[in-house]
BASE-854688 format. One record per residue (C-alpha): residue number from 1; residue in one letter; x, y, z. Coordinates in nm, 3 decimals. Last residue first. Layout:
<atom resi="NUM" resn="a" east="X" north="Y" up="Z"/>
...
This chain:
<atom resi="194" resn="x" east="21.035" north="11.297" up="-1.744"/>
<atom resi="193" resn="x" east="21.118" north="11.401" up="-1.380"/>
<atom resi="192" resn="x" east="20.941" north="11.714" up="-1.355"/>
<atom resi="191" resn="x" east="20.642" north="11.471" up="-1.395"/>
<atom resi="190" resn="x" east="20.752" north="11.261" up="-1.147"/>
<atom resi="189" resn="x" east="20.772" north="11.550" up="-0.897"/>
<atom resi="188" resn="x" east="20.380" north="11.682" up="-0.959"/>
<atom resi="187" resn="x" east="20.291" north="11.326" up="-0.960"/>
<atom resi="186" resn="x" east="20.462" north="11.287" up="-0.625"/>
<atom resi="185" resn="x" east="20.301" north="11.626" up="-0.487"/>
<atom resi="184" resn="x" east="19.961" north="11.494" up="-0.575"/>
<atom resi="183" resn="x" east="20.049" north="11.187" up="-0.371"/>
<atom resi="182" resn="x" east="20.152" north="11.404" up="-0.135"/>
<atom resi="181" resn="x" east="19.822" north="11.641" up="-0.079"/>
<atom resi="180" resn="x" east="19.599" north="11.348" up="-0.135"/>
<atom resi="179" resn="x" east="19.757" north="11.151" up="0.191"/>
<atom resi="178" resn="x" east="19.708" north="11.443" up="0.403"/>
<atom resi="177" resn="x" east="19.368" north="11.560" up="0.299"/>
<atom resi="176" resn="x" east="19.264" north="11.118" up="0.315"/>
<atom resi="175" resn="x" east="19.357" north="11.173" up="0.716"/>
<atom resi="174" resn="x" east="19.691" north="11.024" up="0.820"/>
<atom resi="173" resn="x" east="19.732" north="10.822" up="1.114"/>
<atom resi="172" resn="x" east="19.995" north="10.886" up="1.344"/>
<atom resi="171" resn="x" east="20.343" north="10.705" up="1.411"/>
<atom resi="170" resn="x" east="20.525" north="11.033" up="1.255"/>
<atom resi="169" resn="x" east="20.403" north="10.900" up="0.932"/>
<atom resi="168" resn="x" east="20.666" north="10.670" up="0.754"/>
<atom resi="167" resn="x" east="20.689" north="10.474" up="1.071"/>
<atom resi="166" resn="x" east="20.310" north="10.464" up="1.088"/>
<atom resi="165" resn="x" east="20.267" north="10.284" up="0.742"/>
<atom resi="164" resn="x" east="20.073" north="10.529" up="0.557"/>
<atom resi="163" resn="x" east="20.308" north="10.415" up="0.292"/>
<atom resi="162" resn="x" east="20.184" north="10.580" up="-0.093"/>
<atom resi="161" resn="x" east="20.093" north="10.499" up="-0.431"/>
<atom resi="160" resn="x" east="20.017" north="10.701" up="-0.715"/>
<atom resi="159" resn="x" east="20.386" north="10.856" up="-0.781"/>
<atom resi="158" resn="x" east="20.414" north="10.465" up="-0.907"/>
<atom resi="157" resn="x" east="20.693" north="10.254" up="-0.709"/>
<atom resi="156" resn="x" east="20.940" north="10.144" up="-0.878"/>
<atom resi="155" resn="x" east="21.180" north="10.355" up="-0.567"/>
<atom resi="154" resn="x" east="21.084" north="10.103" up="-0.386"/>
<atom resi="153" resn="x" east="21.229" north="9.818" up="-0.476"/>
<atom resi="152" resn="x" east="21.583" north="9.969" up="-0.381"/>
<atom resi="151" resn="x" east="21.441" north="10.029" up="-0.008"/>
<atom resi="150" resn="x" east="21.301" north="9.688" up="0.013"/>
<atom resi="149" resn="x" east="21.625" north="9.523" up="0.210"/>
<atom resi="148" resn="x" east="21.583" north="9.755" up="0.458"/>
<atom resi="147" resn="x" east="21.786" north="10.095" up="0.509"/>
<atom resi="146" resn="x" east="21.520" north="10.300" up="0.615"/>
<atom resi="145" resn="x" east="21.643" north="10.559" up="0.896"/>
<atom resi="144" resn="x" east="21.445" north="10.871" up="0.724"/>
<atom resi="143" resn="x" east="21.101" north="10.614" up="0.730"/>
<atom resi="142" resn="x" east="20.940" north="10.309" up="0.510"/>
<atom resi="141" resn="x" east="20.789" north="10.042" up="0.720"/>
<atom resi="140" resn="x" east="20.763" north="9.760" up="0.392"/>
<atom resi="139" resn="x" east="20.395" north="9.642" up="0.534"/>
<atom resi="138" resn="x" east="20.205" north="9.952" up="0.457"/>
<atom resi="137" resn="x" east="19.986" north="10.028" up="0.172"/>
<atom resi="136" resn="x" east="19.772" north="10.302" up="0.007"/>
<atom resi="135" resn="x" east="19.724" north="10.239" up="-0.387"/>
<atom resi="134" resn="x" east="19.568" north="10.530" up="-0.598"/>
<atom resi="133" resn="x" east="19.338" north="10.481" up="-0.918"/>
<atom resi="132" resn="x" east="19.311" north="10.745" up="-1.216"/>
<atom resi="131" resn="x" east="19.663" north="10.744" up="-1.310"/>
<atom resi="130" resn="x" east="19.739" north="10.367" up="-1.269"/>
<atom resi="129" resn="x" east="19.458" north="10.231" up="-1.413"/>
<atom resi="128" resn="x" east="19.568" north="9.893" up="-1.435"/>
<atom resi="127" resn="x" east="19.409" north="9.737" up="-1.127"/>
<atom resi="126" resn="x" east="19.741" north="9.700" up="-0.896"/>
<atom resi="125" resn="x" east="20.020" north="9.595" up="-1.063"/>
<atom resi="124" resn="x" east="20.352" north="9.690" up="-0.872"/>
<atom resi="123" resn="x" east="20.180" north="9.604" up="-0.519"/>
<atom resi="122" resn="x" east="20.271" north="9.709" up="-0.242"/>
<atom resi="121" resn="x" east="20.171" north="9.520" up="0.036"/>
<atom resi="120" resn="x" east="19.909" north="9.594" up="0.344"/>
<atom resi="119" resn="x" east="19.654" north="9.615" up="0.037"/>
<atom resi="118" resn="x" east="19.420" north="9.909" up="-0.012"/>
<atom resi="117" resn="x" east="19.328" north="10.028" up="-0.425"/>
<atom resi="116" resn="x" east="19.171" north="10.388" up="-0.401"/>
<atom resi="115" resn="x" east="18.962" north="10.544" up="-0.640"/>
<atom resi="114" resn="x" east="18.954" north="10.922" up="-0.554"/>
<atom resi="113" resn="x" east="18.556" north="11.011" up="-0.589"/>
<atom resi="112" resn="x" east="18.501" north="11.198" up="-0.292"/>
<atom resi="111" resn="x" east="18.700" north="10.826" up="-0.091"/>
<atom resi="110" resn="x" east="18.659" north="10.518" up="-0.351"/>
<atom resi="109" resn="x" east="18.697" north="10.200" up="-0.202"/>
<atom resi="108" resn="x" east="18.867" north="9.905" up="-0.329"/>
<atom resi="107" resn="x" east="18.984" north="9.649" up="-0.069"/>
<atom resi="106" resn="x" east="19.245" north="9.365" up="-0.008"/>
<atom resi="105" resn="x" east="19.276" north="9.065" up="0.259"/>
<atom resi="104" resn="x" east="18.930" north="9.149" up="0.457"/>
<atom resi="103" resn="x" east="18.824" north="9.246" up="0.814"/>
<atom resi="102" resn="x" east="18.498" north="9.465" up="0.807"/>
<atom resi="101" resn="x" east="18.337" north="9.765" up="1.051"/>
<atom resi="100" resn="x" east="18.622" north="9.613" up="1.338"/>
<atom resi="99" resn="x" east="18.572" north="9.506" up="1.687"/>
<atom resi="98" resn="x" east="18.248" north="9.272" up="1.612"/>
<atom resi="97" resn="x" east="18.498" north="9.112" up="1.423"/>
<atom resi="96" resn="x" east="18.741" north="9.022" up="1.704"/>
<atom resi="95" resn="x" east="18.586" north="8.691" up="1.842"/>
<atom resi="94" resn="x" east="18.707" north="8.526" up="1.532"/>
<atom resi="93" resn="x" east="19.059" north="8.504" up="1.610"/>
<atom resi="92" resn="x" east="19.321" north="8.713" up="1.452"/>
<atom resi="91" resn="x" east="19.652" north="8.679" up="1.543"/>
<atom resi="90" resn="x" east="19.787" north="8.467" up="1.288"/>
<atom resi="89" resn="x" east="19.638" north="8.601" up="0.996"/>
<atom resi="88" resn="x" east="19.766" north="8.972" up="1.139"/>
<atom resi="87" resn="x" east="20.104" north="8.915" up="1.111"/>
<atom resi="86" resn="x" east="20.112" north="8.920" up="0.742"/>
<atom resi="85" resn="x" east="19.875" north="9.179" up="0.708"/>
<atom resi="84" resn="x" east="19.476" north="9.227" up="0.706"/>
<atom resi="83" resn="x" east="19.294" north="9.506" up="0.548"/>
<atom resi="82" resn="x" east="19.111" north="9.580" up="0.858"/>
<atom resi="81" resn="x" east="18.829" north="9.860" up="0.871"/>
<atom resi="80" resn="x" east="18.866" north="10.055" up="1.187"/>
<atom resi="79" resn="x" east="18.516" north="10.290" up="1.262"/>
<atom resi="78" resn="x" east="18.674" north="10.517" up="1.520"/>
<atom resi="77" resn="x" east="18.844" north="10.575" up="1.836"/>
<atom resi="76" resn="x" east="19.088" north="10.335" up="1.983"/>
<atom resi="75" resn="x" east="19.097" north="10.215" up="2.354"/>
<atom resi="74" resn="x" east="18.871" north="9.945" up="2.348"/>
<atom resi="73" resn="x" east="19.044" north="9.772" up="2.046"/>
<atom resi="72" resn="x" east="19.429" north="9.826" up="2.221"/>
<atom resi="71" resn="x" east="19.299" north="9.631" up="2.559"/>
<atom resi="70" resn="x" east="19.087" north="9.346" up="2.297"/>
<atom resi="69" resn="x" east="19.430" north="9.316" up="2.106"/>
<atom resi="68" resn="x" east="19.617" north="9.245" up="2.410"/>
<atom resi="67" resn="x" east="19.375" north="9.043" up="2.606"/>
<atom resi="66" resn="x" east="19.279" north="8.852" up="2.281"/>
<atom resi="65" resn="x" east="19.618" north="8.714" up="2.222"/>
<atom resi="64" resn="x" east="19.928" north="8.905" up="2.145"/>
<atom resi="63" resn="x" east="20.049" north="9.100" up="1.854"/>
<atom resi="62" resn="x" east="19.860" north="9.377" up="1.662"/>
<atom resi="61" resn="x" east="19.768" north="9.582" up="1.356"/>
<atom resi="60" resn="x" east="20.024" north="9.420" up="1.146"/>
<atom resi="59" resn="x" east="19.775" north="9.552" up="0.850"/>
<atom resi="58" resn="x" east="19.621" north="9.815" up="0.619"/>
<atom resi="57" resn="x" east="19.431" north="10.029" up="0.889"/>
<atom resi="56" resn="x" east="19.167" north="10.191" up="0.761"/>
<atom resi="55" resn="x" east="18.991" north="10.482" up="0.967"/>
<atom resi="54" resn="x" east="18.651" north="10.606" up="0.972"/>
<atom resi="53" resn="x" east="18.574" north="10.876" up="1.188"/>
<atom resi="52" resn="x" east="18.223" north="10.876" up="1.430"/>
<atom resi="51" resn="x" east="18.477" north="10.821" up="1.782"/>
<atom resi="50" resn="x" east="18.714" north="11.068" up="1.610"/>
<atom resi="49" resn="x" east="19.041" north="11.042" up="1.473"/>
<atom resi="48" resn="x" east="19.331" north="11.299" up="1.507"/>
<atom resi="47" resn="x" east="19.463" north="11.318" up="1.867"/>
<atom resi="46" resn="x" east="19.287" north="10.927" up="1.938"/>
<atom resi="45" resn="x" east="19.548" north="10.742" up="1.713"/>
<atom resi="44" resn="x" east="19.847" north="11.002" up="1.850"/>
<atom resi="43" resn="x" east="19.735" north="10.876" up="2.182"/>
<atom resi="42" resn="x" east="19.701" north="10.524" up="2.091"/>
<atom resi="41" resn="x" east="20.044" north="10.530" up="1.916"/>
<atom resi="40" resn="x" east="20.228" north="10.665" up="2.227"/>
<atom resi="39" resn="x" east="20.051" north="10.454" up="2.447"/>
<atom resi="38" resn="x" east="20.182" north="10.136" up="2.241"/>
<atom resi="37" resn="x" east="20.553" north="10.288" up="2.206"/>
<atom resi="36" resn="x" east="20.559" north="10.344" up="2.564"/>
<atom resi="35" resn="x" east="20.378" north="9.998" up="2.662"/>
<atom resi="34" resn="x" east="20.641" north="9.835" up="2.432"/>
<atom resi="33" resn="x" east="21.009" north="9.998" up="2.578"/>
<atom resi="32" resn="x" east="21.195" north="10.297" up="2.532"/>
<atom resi="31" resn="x" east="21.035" north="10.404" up="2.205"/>
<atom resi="30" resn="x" east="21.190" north="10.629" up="1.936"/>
<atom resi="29" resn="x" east="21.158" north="10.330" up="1.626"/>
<atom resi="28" resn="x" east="21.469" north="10.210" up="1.542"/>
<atom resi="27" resn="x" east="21.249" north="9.964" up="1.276"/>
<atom resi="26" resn="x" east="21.396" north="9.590" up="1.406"/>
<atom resi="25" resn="x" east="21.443" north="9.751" up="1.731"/>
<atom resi="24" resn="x" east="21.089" north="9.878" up="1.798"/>
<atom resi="23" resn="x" east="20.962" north="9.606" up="1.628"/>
<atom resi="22" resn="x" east="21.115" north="9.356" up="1.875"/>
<atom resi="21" resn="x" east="20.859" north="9.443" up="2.146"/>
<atom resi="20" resn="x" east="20.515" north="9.383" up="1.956"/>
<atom resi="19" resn="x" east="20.249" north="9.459" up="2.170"/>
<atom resi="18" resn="x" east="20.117" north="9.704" up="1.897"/>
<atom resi="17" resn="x" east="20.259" north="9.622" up="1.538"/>
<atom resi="16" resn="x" east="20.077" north="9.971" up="1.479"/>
<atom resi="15" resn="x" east="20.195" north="9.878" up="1.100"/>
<atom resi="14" resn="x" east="19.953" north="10.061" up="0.913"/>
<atom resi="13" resn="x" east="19.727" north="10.399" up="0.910"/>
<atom resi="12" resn="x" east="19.446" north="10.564" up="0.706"/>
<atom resi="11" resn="x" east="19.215" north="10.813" up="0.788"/>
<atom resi="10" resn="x" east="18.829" north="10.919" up="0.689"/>
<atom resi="9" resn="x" east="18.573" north="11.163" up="0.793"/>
<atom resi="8" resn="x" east="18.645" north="11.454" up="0.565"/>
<atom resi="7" resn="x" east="18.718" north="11.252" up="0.266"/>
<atom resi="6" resn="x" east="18.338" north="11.081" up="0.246"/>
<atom resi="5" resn="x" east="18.319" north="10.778" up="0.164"/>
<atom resi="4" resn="x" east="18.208" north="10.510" up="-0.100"/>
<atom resi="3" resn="x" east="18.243" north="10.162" up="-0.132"/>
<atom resi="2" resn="x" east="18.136" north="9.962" up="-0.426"/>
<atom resi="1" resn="x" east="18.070" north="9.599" up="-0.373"/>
C-alpha cells in the first residue's frame, strides 16, 4: 500500500512513554513528577499539531491500562498513526484502534515525495536505497545528557536517518519542515566529512 501525504499537515514524534514514572529518571528528563511530564508533553503535542494534522508516533506511546491511555487519547490533537514499540505490544488492547488512523509494526510512506522508512528502532538496513529513502525512529532516546549504552552505535547511523524521539526534540513533535531541514543538514555534514 502506498501512502502519500502532504508535508504541510504532517508531524512525527516518539517515546511520550506517558504514565511512565521511571522514564523520567532513566532519561533525566526536566520533570518533577509523571502528571508534570505528561501535561507538559500534551501541551507541547497540542502547541504544534492540529485537530485535521497528521502525526506519527513511532512507539512507547504509553503505559497504563485503558484509563491512562484512553485520558492521554482524548486529549491529543490529530490523526496519530502508531508504529508500535517495545512497550507498546503490551499495552495495547484492542479497544484502542478506533483511537488511532492505523496501528502497525513498520511503515513506508512517502511525505511531497520524500520516501520515508518508520520503525520505533533504528535500523542499519532499511530498504537499500539509502540516499533516496529516509528512516525516522525513536526507541534509543537520544538527547545532550545521552550517555546510554547505544550512544557508540549511533554514530553508524546514515545522515538519512533521524530520532524524533521526544527527548531528542525538546519533548515536542516535529513537523516533516523540521525533520527535512536536519537531515539535509546531516548530508550536507557527511559530505564535508569524506
Amino acid at each position: 500500500m502506498n501512502y502519500k501525504f502532504d508535508g504541510s499537515r504532517v508531524f512525527f514524534t516518539s517515546d511520550t512513554h506517558f504514565n511512565h514514572t521511571n522514564i523520567i529518571r532513566f532519561c533525566n528528563r526536566p520533570f518533577k513528577d509523571v502528571a508534570h511530564m505528561n501535561e507538559t508533553i500534551i501541551a507541547n503535542w497540542n502547541s504544534v499539531v492540529g485537530p485535521d494534522d497528521i502525526i506519527f508516533h513511532l512507539g512507547d506511546f504509553c503505559l497504563g491500562g485503558s484509563a491512562e491511555w484512553i485520558n492521554v487519547l482524548n486529549r491529543l490533537n490529530g490523526k496519530i498513526y502508531l508504529i508500535a514499540g517495545n512497550h507498546d505490544i503490551k499495552n495495547l488492547r484492542q479497544n484502542y484502534t478506533k483511537y488511532f488512523e492505523q496501528i502497525t509494526m513498520q511503515m513506508h510512506i512517502e511525505v511531497d515525495k520524500q520516501k520515508i522508512y518508520l520503525n520505533h528502532c533504528p535500523f542499519l538496513c532499511y530498504g537499500g536505497a539509502y540516499s533516496d529513502t529516509w528512516q525516522l525512529f525513536g526507541h534509543v532516546h537520544t538527547s545532550r545528557h545521552n550517555t546510554g549504552k547505544d550512544v557508540p552505535r549511533l554514530k553508524m547511523l546514515f545522515p538519512t536517518q533521524y530520532d524524533v524521539g521526544v527527548d531528542n526534540n525538546n519533548f515536542t513533535p516535529v513537523s516533516f519542515a523540521q525533520v527535512k531541514m536536519i537531515i539535509e543538514k546531516q548530508i550536507e555534514q557527511s559530505k564535508e566529512g569524506e
